[in-house]
Backbone as CSV, one residue per row, in Angstrom:
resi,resn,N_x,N_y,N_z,CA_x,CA_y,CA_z,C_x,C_y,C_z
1,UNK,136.136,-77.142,42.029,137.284,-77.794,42.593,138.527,-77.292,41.865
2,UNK,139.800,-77.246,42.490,140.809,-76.441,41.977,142.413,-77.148,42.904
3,UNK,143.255,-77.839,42.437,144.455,-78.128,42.756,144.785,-76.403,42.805
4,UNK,145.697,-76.144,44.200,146.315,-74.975,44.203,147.812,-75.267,44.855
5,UNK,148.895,-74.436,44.861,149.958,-74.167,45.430,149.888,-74.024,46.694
6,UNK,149.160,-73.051,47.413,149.422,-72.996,48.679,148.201,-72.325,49.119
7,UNK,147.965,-72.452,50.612,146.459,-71.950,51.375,146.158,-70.731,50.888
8,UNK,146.989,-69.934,50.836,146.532,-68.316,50.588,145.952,-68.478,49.004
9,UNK,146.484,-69.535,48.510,145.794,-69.585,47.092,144.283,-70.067,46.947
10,UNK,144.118,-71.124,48.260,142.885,-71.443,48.106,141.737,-70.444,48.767
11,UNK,142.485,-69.828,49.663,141.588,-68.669,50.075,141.058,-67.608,49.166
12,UNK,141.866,-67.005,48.110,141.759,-66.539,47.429,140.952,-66.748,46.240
13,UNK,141.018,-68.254,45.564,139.915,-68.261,44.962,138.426,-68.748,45.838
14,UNK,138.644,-69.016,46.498,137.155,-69.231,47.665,136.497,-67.987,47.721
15,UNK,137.377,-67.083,48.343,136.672,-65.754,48.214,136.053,-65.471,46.877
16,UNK,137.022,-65.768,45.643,136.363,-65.144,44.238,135.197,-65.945,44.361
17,UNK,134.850,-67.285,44.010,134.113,-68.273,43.737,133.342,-68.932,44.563
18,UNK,133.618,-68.811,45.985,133.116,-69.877,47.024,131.598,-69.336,47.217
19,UNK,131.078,-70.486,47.556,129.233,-69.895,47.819,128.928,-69.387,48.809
20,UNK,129.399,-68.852,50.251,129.291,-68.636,51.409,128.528,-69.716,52.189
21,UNK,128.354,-70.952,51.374,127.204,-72.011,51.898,128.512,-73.107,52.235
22,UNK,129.375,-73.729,51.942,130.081,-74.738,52.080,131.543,-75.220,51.346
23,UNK,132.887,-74.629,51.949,133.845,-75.107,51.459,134.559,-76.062,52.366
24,UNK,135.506,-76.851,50.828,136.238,-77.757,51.711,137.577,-77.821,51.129
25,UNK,138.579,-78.498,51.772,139.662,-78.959,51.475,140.361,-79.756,52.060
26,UNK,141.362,-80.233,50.999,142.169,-81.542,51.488,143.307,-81.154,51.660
27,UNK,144.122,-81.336,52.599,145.404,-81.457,53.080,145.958,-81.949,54.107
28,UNK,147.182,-82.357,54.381,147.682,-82.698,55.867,148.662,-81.673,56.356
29,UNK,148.034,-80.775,56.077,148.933,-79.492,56.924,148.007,-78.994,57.783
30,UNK,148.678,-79.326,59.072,147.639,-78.951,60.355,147.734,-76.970,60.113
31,UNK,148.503,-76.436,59.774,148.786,-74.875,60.221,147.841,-74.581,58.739
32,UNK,147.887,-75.013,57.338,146.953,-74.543,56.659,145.161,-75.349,56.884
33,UNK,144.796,-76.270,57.875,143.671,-76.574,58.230,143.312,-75.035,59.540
34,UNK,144.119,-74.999,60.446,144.035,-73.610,61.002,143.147,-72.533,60.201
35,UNK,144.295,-72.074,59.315,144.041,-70.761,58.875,142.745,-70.627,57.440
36,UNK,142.502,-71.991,57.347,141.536,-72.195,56.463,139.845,-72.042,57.196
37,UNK,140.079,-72.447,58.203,139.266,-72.796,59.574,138.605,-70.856,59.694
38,UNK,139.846,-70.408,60.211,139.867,-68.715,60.553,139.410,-67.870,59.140
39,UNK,139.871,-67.822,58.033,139.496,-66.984,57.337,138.324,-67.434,56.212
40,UNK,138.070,-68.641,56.008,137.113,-68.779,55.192,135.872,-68.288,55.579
41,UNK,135.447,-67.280,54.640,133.772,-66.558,55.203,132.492,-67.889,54.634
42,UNK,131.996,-69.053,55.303,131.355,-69.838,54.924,130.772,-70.853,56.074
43,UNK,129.049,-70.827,55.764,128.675,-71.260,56.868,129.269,-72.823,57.315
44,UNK,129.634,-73.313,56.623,130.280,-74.943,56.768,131.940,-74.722,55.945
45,UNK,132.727,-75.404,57.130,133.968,-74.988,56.591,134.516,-76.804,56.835
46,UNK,134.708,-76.966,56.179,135.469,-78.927,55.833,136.628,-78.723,55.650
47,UNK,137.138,-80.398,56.374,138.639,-80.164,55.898,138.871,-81.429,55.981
48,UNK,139.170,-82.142,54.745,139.375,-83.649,54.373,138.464,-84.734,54.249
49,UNK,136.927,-84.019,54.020,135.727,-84.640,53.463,134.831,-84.405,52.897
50,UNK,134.405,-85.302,52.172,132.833,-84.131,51.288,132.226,-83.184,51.744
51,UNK,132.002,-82.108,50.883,131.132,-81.077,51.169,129.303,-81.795,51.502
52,UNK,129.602,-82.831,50.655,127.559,-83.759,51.016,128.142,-84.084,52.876
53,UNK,129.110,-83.624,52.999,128.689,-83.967,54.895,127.876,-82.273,55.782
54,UNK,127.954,-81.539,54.299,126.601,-80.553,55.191,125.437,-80.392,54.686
55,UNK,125.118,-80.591,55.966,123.349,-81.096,55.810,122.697,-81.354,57.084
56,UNK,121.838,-80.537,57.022,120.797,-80.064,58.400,120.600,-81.255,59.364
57,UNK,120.616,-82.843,58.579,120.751,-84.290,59.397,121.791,-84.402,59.502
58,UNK,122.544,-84.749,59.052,124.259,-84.945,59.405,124.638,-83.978,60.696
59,UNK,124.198,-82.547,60.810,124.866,-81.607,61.837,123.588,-81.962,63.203
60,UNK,122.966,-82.902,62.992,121.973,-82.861,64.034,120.744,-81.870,64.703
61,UNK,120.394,-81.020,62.890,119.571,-80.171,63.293,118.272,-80.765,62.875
62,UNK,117.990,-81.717,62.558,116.615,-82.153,62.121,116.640,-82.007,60.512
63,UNK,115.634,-82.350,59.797,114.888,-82.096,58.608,115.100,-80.552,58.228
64,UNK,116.201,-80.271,56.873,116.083,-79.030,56.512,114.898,-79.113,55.493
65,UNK,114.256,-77.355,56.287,113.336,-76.785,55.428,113.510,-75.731,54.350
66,UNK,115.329,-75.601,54.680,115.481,-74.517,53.803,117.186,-74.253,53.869
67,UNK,117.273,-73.454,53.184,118.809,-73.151,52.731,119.073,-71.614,52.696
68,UNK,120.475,-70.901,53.674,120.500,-69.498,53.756,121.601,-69.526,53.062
69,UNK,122.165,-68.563,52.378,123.864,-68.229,52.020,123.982,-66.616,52.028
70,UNK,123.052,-66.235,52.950,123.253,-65.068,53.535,123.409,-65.028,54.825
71,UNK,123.819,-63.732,55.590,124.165,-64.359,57.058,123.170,-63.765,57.867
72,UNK,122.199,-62.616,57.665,121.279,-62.441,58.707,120.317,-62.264,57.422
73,UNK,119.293,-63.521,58.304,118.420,-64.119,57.724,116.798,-63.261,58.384
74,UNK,116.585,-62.833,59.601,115.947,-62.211,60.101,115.149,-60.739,59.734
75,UNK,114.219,-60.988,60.251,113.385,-59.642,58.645,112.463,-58.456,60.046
76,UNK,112.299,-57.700,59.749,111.742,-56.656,60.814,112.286,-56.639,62.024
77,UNK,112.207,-56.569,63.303,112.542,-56.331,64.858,113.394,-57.545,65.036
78,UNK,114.379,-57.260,65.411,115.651,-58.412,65.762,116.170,-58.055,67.199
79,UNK,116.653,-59.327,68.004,116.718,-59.508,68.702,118.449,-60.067,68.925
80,UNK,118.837,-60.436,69.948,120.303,-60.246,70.096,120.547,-61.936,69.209
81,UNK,119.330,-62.982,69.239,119.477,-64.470,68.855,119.621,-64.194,67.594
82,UNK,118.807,-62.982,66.748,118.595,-62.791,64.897,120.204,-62.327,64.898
83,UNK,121.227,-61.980,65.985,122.000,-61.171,65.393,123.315,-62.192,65.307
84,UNK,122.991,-63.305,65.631,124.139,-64.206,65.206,124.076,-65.424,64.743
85,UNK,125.038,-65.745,64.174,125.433,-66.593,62.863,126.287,-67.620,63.549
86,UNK,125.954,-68.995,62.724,126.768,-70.359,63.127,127.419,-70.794,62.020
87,UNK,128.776,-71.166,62.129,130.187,-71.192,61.525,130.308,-73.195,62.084
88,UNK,129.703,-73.922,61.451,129.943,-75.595,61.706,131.327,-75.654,60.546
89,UNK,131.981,-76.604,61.547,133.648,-77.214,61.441,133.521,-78.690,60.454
90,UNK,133.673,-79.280,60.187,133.877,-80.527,59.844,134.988,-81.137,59.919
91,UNK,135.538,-81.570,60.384,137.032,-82.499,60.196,137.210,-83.790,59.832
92,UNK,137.526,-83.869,59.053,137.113,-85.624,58.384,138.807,-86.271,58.139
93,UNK,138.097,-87.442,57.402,139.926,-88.304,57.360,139.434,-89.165,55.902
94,UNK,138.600,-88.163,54.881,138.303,-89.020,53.850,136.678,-89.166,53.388
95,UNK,135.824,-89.111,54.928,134.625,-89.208,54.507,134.166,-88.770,53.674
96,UNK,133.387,-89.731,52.797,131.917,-89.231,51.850,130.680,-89.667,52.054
97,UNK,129.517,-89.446,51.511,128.531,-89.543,51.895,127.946,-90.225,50.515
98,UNK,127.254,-91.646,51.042,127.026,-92.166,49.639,125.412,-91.823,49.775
């Protein structure tokens, strides 16, 4: 976690530091929720709630069996479904997850 100056700052250390598994941030600037949205490389991208809101039940995928923070996960003969990747939004107003 990191108080920053401005979006390009938080992008910047996200990129250094971020896990490609789940960032978030707080602000009420709709134009830096935008561009946070667009450039963050991360499969769960939040904006004004816990990062514990990703999670395979919470997004309505069932019981996770597992965890990727790579983006093609698919191993020998791939198909056009192995060749793409899901980018989940979160938009919150505070939520946490007790």
């Amino acid at each position: 976690m990191r108080i920053v100056d401005s979006i390009d700052e938080a992008i910047d250390h996200i990129a250094t530091y971020g896990s490609l598994h789940t960032e978030s941030i707080v602000t009420n600037d709709y134009q830096a929720t935008q561009k946070f949205l667009r450039e963050v490389n991360s499969s769960s991208v939040i904006i004004n709630a816990s990062t514990r809101m990703s999670d395979g039940g919470v997004y309505g995928l069932g019981a996770e069996v597992g965890i990727s923070t790579t983006k093609i996960h698919a191993y020998g003969p791939m198909g056009v479904e192995d060749l793409t990747t899901t980018k989940f939004i979160v938009l919150g107003e505070g939520q946490i997850r007790e």
